[in-house]
N, C-alpha and C positions, 0 to 999 in steps of 0.2 A: 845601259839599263840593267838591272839586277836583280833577282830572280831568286824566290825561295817557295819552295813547292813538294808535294808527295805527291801521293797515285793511291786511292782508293774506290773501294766496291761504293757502287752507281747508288746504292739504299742509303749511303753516308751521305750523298751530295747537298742534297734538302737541308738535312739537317742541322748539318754545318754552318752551310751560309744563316741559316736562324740563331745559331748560339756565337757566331764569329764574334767577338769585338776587338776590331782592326784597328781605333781610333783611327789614326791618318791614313794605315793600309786598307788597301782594297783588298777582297778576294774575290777571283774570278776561275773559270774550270771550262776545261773542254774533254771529248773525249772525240778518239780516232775509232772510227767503224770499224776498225780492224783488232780493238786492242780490248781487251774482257775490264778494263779500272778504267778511272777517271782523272784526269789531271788536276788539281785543283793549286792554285800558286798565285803569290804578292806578288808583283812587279812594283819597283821606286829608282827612283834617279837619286846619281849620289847626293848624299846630304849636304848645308851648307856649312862651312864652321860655327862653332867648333866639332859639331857631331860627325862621326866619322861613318864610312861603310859599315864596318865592323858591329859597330853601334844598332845600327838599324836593322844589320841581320838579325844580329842576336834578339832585339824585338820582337822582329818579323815570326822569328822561330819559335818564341818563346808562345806568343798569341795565336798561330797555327795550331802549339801541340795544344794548347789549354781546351779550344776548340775540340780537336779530336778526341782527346780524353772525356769532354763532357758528352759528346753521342757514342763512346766507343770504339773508335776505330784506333786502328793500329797501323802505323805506317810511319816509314822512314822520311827523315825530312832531308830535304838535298836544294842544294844554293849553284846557284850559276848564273850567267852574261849573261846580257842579248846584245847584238851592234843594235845603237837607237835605231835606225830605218826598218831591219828587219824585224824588229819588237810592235813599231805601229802596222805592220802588215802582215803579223805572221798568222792573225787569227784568222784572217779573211777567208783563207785555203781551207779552214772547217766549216762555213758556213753560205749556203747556197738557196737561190726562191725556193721555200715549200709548198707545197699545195696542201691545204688543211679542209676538210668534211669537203661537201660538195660547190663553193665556194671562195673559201677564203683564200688568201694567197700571201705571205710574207717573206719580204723581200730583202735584204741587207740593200742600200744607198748605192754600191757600186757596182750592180744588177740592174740587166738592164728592164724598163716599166712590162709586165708582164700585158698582154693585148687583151686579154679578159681575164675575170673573176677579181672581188673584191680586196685591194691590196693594203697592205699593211707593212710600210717601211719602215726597219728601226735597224740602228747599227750594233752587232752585238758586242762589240768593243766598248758602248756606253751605255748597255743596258742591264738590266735586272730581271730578263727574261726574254725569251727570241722565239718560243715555240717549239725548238727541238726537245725541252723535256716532256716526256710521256703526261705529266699531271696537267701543263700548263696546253700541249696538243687535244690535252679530251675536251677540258673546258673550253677549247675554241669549238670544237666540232658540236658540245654541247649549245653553246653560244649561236650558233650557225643555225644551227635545229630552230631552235628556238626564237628569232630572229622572227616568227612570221606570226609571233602571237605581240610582238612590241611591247610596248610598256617603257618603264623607269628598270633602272638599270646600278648596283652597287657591286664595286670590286673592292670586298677585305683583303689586302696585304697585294695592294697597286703594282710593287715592283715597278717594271719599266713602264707601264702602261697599258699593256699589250690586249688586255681582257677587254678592256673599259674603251680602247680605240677601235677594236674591231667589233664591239656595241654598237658605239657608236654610228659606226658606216653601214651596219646591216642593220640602223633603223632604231636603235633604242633610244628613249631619248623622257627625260634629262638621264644624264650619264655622269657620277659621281665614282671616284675611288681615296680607298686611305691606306698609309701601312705607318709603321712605328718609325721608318727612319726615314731622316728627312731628305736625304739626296735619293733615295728614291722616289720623295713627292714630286719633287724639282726635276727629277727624268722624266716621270710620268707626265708633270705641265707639257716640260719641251717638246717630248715626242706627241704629244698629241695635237699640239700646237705646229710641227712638221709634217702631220699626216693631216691638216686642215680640219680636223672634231673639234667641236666644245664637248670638252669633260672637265668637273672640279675636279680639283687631288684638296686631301689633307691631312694632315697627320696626326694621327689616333692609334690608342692600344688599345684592343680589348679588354676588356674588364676594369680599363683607366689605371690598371698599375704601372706603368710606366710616367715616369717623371721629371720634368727637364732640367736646366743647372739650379733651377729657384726654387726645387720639389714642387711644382706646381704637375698635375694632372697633364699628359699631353695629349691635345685635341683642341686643334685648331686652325683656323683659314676661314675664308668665305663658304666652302663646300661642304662646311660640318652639318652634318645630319641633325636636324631637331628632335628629342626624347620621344619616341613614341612613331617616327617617319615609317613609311615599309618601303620598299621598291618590289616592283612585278618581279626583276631577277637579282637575285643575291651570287656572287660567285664569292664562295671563300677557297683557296687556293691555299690552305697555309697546312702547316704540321698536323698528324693525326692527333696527337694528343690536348694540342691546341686547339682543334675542333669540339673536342669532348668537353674541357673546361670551360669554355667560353659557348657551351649551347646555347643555353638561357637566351644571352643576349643576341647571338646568332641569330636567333628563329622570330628572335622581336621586330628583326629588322625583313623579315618574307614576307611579302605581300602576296606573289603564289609559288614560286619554285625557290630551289634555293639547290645551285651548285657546288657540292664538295669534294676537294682536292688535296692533292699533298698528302695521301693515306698507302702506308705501306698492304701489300694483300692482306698481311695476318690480324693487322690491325682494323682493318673494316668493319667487320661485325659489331665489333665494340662501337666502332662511332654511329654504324647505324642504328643500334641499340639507342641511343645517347638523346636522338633525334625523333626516333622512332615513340620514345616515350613523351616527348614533346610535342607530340602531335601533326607529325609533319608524316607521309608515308615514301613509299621509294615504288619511283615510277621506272628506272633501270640504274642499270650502271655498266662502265666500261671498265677494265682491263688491258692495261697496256702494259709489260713486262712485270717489274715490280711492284706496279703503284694501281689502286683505284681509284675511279670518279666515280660519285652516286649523284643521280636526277632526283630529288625530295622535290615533295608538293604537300602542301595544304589540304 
């Protein structure tokens, strides 16, 4: 297996994965409790002819740095092995059950069923989100909170599923999520469909600028929201500045709260600004290292 990857500040990670395009690469990042950066790195098996190794680094390279150059970051990029066995097992050693607010519980598959509090298994080897980052921990604890006023339930930018599954099991119900790409929709089905929830996925951009090979609008499946729908909990989880552009439609979709995530500290005010004049007010908010969540209400 083969390996191209840098190491940057934890503020970059978000970001990246939103402006990435891998086409057949994946990117995926871990970070060691021990170490102040972030690993972020392709993994691909050799190519089949005619394309060579060589070939695919140089891709790989080329679409990592375009990445970094577009949020900023600066960082050396570096290529190495894995033996296959130790490459399907090596992320495992980072990722262990959490316990999240007063409740939840998420567990990687090869852990063993936790004896109480409400569990949530996803493997983070195939997912788009597992709970260790600070934005996607508040919104569950938010979530958690929350859990005992029910309602309908919508998660902006689904990822692995993870919002929209632990909705679901603490009660919310119907339980819908969207995000722009599409193997995220297809994680988010499987995994929810492994943890035994009904949730729609579908795939939607905000503001409908995103467009598929036909330039057609993308938004679509069974689970697409009708003009004008609200859900009791909104979680948007996505970029600050993406929050800001996208209010309008944001706030159309609140029926009473509405969860937002993915906001560096400095950038807050500005988004709560954004909402604030939309009519929505801020009932708290968290603080987890870098990043804020705000509780908005109606």
């Amino acid at each position: 297996m083969n390996k191209v990857y840098c190491s940057i500040a934890e503020r970059f990670v978000n970001p990246l994965f939103e402006v990435f395009d891998g086409g057949d690469f994946v990117l995926s990042s871990y970070r060691d409790v021990e170490e102040s950066l972030t690993q972020v790195q392709i993994y691909f098996p050799d190519p089949e002819p005619p394309k060579t190794v060589a070939d695919d680094i140089a891709e790989a390279k080329r679409r990592l740095s375009d990445a970094l150059a577009i949020v900023g970051a600066e960082a050396a990029i570096e290529v190495g092995t894995i033996p296959d066995e130790d490459w399907k097992l090596s992320y495992r050693r980072h990722f262990t059950t959490e316990r999240i607010g007063s409740r939840l519980v998420v567990r990687p598959p090869w852990e063993p069923m936790p004896a109480e509090g409400v569990v949530v298994t996803l493997d983070p080897g195939l997912s788009f989100g597992t709970g260790k980052h600070e934005t996607t921990r508040a919104c569950l604890e938010y979530i958690d909170e929350l859990s005992r006023e029910g309602g309908s339930f919508l998660d902006m930018g689904c990822g692995s599923g993870i919002l929209s599954i632990a909705a679901a099991k603490l009660g919310f119900s119907p339980v819908a999520g969207f995000d722009v790409d599409a193997d995220a929709v297809q994680a988010s089905t499987e995994n929810a469909a492994a943890n035994g929830v009904e949730a729609k996925f579908f795939r939607h951009a905000l503001g409908g600028a995103r467009t598929d090979e036909n330039g057609d609008p993308v938004r679509e499946g069974p689970g697409s929201l009708p003009t004008g729908t609200r859900c009791d909990l909104v979680a948007a989880n996505i970029l600050g500045p993406l929050l800001i552009r996208y209010a309008d439609e944001i706030v159309g979709a609140v029926g009473r709260r509405l969860v937002v995530s993915g906001i560096l500290n400095t950038l807050y005010p500005e988004v709560l600004a954004a909402f604030l004049s939309r009519g929505l007010h801020e009932v708290s908010r968290r603080t987890l290292g870098e990043w804020t969540t705000g509780l908005l209400a109606r």
